[in-house]
PDB file of N, CA, C and O in Angstrom:
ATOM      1  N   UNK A   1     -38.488  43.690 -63.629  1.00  0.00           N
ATOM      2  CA  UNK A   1     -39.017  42.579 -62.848  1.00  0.00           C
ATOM      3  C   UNK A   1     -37.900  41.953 -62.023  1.00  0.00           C
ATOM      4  O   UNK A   1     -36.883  41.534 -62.575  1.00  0.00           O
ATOM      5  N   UNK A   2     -38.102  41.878 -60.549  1.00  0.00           N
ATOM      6  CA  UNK A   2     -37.290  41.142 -59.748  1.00  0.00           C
ATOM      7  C   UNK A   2     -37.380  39.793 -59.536  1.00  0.00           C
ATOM      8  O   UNK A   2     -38.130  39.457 -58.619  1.00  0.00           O
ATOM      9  N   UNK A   3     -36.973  39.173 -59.972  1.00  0.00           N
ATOM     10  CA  UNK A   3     -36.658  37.409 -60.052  1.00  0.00           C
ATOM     11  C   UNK A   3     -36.454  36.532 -58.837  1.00  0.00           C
ATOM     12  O   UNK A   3     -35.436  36.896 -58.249  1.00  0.00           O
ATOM     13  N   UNK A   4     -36.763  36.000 -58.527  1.00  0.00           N
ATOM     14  CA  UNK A   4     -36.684  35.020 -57.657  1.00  0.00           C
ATOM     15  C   UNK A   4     -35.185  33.917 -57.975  1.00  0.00           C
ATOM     16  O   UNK A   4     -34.289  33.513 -57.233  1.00  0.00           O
ATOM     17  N   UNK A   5     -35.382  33.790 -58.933  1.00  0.00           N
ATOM     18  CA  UNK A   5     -33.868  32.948 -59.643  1.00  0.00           C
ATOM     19  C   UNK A   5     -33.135  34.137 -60.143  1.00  0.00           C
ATOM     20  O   UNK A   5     -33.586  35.245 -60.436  1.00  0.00           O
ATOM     21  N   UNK A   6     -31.643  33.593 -60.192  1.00  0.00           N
ATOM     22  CA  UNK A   6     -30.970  34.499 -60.819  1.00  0.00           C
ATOM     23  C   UNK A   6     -29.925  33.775 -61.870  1.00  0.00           C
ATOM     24  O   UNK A   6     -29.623  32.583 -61.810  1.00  0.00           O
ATOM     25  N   UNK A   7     -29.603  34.385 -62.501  1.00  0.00           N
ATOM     26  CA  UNK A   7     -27.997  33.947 -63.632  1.00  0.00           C
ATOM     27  C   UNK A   7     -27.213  33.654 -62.879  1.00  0.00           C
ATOM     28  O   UNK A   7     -27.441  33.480 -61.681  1.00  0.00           O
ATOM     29  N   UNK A   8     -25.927  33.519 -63.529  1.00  0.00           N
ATOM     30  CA  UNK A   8     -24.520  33.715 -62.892  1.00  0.00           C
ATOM     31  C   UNK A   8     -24.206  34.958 -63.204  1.00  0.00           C
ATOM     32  O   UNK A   8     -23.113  35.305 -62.755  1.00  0.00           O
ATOM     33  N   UNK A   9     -24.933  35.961 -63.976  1.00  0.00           N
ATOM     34  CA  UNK A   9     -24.400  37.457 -64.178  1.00  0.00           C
ATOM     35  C   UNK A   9     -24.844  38.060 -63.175  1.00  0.00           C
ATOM     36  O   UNK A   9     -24.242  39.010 -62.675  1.00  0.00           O
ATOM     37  N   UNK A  10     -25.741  37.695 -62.817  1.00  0.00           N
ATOM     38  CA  UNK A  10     -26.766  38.734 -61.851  1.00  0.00           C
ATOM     39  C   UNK A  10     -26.317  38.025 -60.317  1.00  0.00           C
ATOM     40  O   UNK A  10     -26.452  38.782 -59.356  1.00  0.00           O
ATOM     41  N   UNK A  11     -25.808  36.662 -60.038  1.00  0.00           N
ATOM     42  CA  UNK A  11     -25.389  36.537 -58.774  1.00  0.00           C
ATOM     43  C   UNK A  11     -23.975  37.365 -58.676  1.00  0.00           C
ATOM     44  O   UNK A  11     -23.714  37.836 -57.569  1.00  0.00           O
ATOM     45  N   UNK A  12     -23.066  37.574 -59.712  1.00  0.00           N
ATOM     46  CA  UNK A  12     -21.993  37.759 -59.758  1.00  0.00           C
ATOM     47  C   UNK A  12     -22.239  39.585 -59.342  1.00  0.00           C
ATOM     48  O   UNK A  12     -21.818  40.173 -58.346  1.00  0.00           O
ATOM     49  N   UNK A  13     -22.728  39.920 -60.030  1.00  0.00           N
ATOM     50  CA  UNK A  13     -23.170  41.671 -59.898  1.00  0.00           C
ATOM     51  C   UNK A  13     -23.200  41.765 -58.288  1.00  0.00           C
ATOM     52  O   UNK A  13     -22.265  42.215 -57.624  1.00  0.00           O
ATOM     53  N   UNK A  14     -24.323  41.310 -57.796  1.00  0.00           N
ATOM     54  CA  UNK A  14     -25.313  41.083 -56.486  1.00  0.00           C
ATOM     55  C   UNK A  14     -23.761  40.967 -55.421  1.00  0.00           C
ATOM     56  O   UNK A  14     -23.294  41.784 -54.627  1.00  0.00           O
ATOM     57  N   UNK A  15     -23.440  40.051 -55.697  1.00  0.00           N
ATOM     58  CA  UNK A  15     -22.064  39.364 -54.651  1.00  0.00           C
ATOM     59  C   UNK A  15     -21.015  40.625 -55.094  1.00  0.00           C
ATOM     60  O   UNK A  15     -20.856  41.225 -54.031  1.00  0.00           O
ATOM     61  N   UNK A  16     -20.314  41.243 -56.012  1.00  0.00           N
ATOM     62  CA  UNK A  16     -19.476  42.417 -56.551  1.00  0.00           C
ATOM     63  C   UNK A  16     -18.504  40.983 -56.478  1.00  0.00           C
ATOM     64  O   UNK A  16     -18.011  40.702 -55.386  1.00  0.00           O
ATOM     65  N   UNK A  17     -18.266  40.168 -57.557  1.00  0.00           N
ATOM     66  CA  UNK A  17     -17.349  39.128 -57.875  1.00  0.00           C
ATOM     67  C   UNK A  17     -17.436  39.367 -59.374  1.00  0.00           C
ATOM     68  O   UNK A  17     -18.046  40.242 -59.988  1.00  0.00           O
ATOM     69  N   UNK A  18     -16.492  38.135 -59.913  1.00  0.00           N
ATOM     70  CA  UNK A  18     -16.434  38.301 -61.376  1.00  0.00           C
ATOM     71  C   UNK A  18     -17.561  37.162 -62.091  1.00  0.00           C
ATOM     72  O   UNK A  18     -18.122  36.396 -61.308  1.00  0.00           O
ATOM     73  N   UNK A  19     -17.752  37.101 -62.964  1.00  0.00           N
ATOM     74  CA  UNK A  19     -18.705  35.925 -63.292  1.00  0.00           C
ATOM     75  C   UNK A  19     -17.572  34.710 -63.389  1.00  0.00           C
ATOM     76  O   UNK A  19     -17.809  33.651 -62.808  1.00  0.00           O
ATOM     77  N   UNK A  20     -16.307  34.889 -64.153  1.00  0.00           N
ATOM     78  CA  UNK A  20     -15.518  33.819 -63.661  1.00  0.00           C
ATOM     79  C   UNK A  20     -15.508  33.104 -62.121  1.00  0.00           C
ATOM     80  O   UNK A  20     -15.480  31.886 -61.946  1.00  0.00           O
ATOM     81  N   UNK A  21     -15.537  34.085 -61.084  1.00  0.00           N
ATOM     82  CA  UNK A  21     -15.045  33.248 -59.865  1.00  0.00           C
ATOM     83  C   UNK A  21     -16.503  32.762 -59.326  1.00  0.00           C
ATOM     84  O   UNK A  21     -16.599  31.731 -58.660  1.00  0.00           O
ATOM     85  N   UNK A  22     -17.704  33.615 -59.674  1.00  0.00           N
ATOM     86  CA  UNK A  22     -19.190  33.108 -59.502  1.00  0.00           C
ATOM     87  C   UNK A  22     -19.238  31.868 -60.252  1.00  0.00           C
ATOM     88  O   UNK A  22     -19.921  30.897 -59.928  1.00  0.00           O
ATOM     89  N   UNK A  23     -18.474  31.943 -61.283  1.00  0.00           N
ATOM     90  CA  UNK A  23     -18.967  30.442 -62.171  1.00  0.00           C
ATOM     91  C   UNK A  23     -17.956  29.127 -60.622  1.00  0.00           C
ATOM     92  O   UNK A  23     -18.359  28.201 -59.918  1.00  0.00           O
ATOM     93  N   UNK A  24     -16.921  29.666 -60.756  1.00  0.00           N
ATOM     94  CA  UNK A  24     -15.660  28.497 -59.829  1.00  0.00           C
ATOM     95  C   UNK A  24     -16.788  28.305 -58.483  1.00  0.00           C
ATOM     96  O   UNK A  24     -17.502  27.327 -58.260  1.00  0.00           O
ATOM     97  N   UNK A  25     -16.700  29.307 -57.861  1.00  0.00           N
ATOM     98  CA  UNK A  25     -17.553  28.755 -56.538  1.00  0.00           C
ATOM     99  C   UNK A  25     -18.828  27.961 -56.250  1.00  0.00           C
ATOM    100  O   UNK A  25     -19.080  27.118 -55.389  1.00  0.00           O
ATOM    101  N   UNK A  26     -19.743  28.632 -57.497  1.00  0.00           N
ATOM    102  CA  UNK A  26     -20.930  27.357 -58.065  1.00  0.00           C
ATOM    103  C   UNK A  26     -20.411  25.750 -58.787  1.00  0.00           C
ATOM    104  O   UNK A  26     -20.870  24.637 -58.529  1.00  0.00           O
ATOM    105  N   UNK A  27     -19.363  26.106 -59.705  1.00  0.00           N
ATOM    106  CA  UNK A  27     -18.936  24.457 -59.236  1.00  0.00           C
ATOM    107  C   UNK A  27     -18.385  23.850 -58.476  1.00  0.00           C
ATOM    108  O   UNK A  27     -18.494  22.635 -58.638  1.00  0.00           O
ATOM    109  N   UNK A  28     -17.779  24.181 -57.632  1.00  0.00           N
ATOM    110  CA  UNK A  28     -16.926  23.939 -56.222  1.00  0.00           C
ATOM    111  C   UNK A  28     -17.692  23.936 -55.377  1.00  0.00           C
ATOM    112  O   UNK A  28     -17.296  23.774 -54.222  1.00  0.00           O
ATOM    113  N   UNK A  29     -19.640  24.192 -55.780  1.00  0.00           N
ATOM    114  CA  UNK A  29     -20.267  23.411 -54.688  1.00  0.00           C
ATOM    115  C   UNK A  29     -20.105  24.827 -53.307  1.00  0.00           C
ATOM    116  O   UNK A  29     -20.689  24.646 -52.239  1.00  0.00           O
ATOM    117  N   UNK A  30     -19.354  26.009 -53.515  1.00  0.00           N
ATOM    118  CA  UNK A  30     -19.176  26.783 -52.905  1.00  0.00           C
ATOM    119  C   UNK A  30     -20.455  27.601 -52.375  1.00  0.00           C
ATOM    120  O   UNK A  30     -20.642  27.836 -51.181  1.00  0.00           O
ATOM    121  N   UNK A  31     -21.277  27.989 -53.372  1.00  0.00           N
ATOM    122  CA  UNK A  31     -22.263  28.968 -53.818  1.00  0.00           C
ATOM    123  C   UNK A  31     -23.717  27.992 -53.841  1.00  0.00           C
ATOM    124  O   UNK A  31     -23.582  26.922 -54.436  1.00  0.00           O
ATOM    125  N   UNK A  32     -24.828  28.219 -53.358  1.00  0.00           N
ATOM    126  CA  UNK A  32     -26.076  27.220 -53.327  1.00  0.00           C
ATOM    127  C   UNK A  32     -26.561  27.616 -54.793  1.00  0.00           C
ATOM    128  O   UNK A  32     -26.867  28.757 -55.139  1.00  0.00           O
ATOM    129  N   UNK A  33     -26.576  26.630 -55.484  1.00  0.00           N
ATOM    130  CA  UNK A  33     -26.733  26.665 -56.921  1.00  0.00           C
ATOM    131  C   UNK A  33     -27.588  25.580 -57.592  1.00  0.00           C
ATOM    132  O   UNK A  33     -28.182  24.834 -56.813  1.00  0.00           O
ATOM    133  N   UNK A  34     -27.737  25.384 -58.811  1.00  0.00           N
ATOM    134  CA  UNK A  34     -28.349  24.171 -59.593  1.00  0.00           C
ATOM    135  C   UNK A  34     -28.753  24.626 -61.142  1.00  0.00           C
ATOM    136  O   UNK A  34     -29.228  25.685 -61.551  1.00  0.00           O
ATOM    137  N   UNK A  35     -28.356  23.346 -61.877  1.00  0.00           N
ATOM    138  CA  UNK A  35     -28.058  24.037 -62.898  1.00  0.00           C
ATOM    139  C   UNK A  35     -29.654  23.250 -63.862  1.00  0.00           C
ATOM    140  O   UNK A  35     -30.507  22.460 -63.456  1.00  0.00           O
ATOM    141  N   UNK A  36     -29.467  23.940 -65.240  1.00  0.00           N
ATOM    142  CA  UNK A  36     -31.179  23.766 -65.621  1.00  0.00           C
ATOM    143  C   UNK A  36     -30.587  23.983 -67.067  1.00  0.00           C
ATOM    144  O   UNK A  36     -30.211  25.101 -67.419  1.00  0.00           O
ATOM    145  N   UNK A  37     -30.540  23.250 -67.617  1.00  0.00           N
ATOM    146  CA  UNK A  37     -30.093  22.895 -68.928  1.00  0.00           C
ATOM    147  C   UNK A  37     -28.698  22.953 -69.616  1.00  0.00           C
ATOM    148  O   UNK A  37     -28.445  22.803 -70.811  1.00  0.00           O
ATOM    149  N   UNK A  38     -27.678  23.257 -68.370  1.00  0.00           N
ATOM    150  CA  UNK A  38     -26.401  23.410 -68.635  1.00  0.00           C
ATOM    151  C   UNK A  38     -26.258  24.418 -68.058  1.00  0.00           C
ATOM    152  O   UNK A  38     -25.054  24.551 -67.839  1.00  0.00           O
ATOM    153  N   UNK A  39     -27.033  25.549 -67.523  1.00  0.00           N
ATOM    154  CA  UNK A  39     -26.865  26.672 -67.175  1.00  0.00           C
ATOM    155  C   UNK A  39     -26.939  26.932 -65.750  1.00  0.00           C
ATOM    156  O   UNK A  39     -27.770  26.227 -65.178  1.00  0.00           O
ATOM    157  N   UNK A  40     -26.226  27.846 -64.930  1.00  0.00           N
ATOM    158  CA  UNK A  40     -26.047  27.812 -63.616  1.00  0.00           C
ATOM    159  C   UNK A  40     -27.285  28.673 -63.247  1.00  0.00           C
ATOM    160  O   UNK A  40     -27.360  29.765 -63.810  1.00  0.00           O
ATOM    161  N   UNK A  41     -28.404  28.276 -62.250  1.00  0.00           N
ATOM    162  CA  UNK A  41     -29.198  28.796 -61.908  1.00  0.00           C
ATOM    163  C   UNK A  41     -29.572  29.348 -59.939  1.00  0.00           C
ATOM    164  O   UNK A  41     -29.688  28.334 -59.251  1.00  0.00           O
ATOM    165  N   UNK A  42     -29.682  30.198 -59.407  1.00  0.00           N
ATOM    166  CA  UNK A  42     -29.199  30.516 -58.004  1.00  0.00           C
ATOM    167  C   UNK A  42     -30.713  31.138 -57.491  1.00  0.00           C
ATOM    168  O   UNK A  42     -31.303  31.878 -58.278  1.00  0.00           O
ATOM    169  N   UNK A  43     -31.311  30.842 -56.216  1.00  0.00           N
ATOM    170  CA  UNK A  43     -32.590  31.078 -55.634  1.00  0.00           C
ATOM    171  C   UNK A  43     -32.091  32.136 -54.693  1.00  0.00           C
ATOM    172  O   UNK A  43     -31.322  31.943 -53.751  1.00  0.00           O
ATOM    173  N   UNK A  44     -32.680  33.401 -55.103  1.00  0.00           N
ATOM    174  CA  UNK A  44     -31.980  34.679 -54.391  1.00  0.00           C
ATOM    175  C   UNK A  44     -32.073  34.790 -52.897  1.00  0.00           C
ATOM    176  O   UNK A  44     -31.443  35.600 -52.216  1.00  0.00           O
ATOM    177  N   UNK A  45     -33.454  33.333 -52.182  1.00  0.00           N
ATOM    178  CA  UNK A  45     -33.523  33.039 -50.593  1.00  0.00           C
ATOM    179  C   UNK A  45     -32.397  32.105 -50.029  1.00  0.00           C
ATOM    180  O   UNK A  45     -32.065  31.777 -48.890  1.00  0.00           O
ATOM    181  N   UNK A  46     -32.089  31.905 -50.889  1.00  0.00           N
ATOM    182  CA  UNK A  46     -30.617  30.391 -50.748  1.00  0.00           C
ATOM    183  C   UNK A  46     -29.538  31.262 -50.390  1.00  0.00           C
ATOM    184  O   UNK A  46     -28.990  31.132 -49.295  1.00  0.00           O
ATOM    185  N   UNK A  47     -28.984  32.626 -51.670  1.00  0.00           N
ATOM    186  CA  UNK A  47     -27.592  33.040 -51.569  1.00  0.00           C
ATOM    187  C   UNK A  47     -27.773  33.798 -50.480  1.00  0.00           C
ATOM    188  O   UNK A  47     -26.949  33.393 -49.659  1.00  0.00           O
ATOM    189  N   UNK A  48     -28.653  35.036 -49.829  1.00  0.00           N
ATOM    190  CA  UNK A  48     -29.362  35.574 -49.093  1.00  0.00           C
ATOM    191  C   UNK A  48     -28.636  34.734 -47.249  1.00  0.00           C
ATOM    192  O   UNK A  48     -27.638  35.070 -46.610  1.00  0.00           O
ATOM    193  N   UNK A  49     -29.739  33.549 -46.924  1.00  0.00           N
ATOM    194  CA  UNK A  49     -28.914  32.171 -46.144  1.00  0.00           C
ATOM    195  C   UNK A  49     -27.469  32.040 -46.045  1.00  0.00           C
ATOM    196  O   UNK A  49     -26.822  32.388 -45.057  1.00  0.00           O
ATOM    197  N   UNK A  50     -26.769  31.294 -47.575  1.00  0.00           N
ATOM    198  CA  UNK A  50     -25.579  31.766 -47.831  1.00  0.00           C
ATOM    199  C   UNK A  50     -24.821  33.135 -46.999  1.00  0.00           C
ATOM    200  O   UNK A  50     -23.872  33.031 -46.221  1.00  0.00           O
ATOM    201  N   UNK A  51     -25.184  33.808 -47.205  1.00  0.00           N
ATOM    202  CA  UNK A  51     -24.778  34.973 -46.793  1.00  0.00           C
ATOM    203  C   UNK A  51     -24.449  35.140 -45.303  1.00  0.00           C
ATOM    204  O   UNK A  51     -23.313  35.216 -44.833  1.00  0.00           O
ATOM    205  N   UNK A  52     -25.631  35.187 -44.615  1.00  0.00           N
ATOM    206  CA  UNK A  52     -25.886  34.922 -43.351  1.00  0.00           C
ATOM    207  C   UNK A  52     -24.587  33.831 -42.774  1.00  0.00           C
ATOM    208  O   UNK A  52     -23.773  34.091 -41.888  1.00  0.00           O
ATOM    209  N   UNK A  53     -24.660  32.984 -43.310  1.00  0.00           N
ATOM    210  CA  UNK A  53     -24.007  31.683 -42.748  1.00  0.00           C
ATOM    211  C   UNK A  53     -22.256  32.356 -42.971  1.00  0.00           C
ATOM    212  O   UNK A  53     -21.295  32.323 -42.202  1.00  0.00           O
ATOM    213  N   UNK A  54     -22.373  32.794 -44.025  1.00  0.00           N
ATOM    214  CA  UNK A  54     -20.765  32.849 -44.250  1.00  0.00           C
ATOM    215  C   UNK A  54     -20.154  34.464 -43.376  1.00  0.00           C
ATOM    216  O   UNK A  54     -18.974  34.801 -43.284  1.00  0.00           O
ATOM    217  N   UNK A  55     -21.172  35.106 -42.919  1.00  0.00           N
ATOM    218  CA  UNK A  55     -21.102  35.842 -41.937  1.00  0.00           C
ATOM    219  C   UNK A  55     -20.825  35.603 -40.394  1.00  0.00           C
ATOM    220  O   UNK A  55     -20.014  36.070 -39.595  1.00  0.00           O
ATOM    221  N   UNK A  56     -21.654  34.853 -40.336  1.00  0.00           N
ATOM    222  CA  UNK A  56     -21.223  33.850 -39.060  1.00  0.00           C
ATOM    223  C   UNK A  56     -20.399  33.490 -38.979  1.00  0.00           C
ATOM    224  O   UNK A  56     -19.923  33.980 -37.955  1.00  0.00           O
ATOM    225  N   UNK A  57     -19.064  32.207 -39.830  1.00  0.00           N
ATOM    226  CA  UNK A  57     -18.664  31.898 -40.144  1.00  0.00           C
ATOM    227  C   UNK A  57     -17.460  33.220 -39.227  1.00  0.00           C
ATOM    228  O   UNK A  57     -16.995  33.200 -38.088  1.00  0.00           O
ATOM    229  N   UNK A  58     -17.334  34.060 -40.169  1.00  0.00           N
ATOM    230  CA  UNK A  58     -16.575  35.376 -40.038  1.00  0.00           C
ATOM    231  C   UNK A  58     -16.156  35.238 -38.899  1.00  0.00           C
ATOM    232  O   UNK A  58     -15.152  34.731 -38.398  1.00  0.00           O
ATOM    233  N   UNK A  59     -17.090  35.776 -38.518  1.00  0.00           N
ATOM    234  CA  UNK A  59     -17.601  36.293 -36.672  1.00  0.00           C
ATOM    235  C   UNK A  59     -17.438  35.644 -35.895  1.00  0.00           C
ATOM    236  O   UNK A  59     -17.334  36.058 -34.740  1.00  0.00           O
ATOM    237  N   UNK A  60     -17.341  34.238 -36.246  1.00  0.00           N
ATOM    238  CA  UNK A  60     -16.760  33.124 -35.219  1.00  0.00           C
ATOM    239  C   UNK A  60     -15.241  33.154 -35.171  1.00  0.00           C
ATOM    240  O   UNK A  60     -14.707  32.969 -34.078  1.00  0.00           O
ATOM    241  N   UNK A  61     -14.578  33.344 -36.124  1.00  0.00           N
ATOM    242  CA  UNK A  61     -12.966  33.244 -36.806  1.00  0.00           C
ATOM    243  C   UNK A  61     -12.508  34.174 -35.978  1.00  0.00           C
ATOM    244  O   UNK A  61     -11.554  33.857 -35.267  1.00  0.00           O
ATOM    245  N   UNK A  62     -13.064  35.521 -35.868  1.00  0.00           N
ATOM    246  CA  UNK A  62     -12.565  36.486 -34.964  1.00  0.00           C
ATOM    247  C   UNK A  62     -12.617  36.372 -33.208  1.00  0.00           C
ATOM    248  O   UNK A  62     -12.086  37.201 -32.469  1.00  0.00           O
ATOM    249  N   UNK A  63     -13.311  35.263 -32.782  1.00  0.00           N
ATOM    250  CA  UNK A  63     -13.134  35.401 -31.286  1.00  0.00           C
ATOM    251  C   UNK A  63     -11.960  34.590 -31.050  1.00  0.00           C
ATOM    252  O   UNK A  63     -11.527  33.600 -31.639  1.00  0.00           O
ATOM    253  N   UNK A  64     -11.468  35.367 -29.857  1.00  0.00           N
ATOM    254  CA  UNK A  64     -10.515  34.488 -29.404  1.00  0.00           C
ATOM    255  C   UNK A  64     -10.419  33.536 -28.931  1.00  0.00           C
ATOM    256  O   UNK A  64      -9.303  33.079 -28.684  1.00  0.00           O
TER     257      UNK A  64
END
């Protein structure tokens, strides 16, 4: 079953990071996140966005 929410194991997999630095960037507010009983919880249309944006991001850095 494909989830709509994910862990911090399964964002960490998804991204090829460690779950350590998935955990740092979700508290650093880095990563679109929210947590649900202590536990870090991630909306796979959010990191997806995320993504996009921090691509851009990129792509802007490189023009001269």
């Amino acid at each position: 079953m494909d989830s709509d929410i994910m862990t911090i194991r399964e964002v960490a997999e998804y991204l090829k990071l460690t779950e350590k630095t998935t955990y740092r960037l979700a508290a650093e507010g880095e990563l679109p996140g929210f947590k649900v009983g202590g536990s870090w919880r991630f909306k796979r249309q959010d990191l997806e966005k995320w993504i996009a944006a921090q691509k851009k991001a990129t792509a802007g850095d490189k023009k001269p």
